[in-house]
Backbone as CSV, one residue per row, in Angstrom:
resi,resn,N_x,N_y,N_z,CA_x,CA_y,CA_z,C_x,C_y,C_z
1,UNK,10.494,-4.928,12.255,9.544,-3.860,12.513,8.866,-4.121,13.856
2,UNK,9.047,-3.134,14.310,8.101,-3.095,15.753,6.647,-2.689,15.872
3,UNK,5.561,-2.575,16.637,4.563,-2.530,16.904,4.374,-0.640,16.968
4,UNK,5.052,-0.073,17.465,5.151,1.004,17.374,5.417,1.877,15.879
5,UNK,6.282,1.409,15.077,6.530,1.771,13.836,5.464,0.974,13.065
6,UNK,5.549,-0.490,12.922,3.688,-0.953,12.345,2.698,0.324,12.220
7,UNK,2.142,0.965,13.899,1.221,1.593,13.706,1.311,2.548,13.501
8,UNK,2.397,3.127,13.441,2.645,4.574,12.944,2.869,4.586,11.488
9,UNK,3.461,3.922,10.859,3.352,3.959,9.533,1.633,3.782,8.900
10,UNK,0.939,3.606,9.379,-0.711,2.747,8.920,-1.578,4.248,10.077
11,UNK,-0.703,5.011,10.788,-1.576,6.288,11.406,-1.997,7.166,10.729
12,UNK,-1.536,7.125,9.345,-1.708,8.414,8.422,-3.089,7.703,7.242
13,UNK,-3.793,8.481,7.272,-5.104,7.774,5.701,-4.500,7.508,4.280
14,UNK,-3.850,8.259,3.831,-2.869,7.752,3.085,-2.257,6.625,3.033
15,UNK,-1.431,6.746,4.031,-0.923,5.662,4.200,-1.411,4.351,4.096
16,UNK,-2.410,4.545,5.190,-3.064,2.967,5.370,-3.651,2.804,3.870
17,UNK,-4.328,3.661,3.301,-4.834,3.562,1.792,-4.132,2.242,0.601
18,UNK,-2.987,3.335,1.312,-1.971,2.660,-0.235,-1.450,1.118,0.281
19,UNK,-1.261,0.485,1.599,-1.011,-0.449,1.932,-2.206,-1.217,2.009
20,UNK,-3.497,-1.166,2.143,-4.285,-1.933,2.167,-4.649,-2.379,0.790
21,UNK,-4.685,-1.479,-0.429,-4.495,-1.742,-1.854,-3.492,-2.617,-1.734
22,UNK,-2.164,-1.955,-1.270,-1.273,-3.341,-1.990,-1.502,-4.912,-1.345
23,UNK,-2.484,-4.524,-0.170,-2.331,-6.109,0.872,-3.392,-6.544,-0.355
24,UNK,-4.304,-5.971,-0.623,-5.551,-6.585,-1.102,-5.135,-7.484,-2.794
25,UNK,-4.480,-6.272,-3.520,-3.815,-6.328,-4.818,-2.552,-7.333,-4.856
26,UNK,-2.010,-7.281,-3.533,-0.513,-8.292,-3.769,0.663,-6.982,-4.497
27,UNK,0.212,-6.125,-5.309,1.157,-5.367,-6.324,0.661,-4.156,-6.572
28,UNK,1.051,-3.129,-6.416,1.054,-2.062,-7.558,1.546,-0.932,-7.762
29,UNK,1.720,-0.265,-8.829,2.426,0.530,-9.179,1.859,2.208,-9.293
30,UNK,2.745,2.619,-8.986,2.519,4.339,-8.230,1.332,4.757,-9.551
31,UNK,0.989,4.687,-10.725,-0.135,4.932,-11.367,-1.189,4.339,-10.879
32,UNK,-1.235,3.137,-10.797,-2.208,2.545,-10.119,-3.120,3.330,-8.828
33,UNK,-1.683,3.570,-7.678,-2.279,4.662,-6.657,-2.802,5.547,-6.925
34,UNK,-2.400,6.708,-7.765,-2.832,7.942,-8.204,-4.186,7.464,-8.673
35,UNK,-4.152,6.292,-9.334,-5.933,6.751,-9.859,-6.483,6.273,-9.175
36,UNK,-6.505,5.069,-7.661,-7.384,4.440,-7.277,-7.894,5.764,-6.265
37,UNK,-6.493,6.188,-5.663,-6.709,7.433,-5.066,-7.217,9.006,-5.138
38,UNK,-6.967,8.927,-6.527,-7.215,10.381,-6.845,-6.297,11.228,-6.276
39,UNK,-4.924,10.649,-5.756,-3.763,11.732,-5.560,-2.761,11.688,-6.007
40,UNK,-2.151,13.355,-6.017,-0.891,13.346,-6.955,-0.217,12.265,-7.089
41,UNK,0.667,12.109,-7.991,1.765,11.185,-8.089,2.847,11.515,-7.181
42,UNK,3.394,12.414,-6.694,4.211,13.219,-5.584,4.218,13.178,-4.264
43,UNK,2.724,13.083,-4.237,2.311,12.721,-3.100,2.244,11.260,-2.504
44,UNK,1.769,10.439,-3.483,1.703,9.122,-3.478,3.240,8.889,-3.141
45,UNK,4.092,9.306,-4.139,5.366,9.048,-3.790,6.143,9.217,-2.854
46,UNK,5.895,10.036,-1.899,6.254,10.662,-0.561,6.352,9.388,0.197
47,UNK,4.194,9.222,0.421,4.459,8.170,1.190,4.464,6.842,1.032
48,UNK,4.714,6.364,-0.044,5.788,5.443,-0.761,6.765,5.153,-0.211
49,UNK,8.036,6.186,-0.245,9.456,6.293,0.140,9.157,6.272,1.727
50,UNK,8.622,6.685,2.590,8.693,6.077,3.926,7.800,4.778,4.250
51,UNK,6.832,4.512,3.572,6.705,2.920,4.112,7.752,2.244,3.205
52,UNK,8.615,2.415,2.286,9.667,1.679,2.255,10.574,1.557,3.309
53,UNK,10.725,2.785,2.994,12.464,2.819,4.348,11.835,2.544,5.522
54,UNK,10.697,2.219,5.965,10.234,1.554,7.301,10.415,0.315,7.253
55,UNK,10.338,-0.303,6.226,10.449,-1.819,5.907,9.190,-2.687,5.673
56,UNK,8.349,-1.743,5.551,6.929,-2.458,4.810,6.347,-2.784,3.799
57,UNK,7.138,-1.852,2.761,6.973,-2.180,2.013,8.239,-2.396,0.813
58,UNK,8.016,-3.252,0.142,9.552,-3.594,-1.261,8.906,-3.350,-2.009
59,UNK,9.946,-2.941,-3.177,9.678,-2.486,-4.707,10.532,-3.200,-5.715
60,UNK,10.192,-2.873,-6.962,10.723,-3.828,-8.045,10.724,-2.633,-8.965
61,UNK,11.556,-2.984,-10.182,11.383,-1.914,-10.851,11.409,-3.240,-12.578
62,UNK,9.986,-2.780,-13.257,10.217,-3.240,-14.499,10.001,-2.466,-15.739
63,UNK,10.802,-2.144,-16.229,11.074,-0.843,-17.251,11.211,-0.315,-16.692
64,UNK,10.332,1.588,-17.188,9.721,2.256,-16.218,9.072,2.425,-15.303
65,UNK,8.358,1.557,-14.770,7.117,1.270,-13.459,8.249,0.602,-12.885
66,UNK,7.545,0.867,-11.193,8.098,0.542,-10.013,6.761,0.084,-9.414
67,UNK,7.025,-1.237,-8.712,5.864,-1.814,-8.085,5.826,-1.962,-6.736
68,UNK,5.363,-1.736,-6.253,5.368,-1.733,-4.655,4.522,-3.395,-4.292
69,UNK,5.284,-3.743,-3.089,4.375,-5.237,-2.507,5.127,-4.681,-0.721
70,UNK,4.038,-6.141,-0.119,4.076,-5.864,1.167,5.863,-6.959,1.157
71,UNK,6.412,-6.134,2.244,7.563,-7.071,2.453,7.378,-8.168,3.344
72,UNK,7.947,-9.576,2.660,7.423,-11.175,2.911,8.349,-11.049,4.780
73,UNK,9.006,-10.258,4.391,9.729,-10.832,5.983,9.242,-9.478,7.202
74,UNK,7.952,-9.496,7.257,7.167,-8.493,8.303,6.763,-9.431,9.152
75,UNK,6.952,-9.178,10.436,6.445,-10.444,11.129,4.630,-10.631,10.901
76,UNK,4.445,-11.764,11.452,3.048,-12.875,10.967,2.101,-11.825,11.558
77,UNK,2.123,-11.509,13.056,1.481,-10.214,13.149,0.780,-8.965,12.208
78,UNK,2.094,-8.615,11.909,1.767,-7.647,10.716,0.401,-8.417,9.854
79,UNK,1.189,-9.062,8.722,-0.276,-9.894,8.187,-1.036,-9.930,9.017
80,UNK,-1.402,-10.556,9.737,-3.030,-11.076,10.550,-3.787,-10.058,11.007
81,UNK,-2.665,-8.433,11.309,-3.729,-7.601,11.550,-4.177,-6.696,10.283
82,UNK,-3.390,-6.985,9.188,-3.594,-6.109,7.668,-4.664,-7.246,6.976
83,UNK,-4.911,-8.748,7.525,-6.011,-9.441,7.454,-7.394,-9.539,7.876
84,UNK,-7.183,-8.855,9.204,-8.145,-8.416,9.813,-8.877,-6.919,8.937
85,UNK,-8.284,-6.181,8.811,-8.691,-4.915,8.708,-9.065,-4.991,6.706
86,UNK,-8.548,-5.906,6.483,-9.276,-6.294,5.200,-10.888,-6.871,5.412
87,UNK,-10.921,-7.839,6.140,-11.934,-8.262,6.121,-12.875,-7.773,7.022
88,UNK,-12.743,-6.792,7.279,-13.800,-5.761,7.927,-13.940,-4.594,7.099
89,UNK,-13.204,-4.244,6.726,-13.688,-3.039,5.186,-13.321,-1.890,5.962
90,UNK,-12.692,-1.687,6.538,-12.131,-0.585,7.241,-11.931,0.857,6.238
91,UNK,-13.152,1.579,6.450,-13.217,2.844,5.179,-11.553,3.087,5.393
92,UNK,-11.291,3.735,4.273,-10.217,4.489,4.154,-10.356,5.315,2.548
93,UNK,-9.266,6.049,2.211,-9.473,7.243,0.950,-10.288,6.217,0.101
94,UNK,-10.225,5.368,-0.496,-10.005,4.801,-1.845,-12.163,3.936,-1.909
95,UNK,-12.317,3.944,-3.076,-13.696,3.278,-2.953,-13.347,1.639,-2.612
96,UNK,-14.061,0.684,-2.170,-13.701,-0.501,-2.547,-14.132,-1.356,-4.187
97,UNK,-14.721,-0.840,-4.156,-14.890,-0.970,-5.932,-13.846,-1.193,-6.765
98,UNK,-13.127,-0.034,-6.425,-11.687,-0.036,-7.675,-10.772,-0.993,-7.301
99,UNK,-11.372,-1.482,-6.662,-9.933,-2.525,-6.033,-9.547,-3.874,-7.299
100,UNK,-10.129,-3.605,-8.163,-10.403,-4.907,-9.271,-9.952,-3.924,-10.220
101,UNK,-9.631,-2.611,-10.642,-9.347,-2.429,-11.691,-8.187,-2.701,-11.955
102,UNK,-8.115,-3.176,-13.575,-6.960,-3.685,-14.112,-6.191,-2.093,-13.960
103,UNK,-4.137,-2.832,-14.178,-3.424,-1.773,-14.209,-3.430,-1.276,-15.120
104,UNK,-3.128,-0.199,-14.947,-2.647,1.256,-16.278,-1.164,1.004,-16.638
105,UNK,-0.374,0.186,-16.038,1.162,0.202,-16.259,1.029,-0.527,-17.509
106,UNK,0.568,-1.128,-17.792,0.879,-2.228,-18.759,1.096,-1.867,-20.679
């Protein structure tokens, strides 16, 4: 991944939303999004399927749930600036509150 695709994938609020949950969470699964977010499942899923096929993010599938995580082979970059922007609280859709709620997949 390049620097250009990095920030373009993380240009959209959405986007960055659902990746900063998963940096923060390590894991989670498209229910999870919908409720931390309050958006469709469709939607969530959209942009799901392109930060995958960008290469940012991997999925797993156990049963029915599919889990999304950050992919381990993003260069160190990547991390340090999705580290940064954690630890500054960088508003985005989602409250920081919910960031502790247990999953609904289970």
């Amino acid at each position: 991944m390049d620097h250009v695709q990095f920030f373009k994938c993380l240009s959209d609020e959405t986007r960055l939303s659902i990746v900063m949950l998963i940096a923060e969470n390590e894991e989670q699964c498209v229910c999870d999004l919908t409720d931390k977010l309050q958006l469709s499942q469709p939607k969530i899923s959209r942009h799901l399927a392109l930060l995958r096929s960008s290469g940012l993010l991997n999925d797993r599938r156990q049963k029915q749930w599919v889990y999304y995580s950050l992919n381990p082979q993003l260069p160190e970059w990547c991390f340090e600036i999705l580290n940064t922007l954690k630890r500054s609280n960088v508003p985005v859709l989602f409250d920081p509150s919910a960031l502790s709620i247990q999953s609904h997949c289970e």
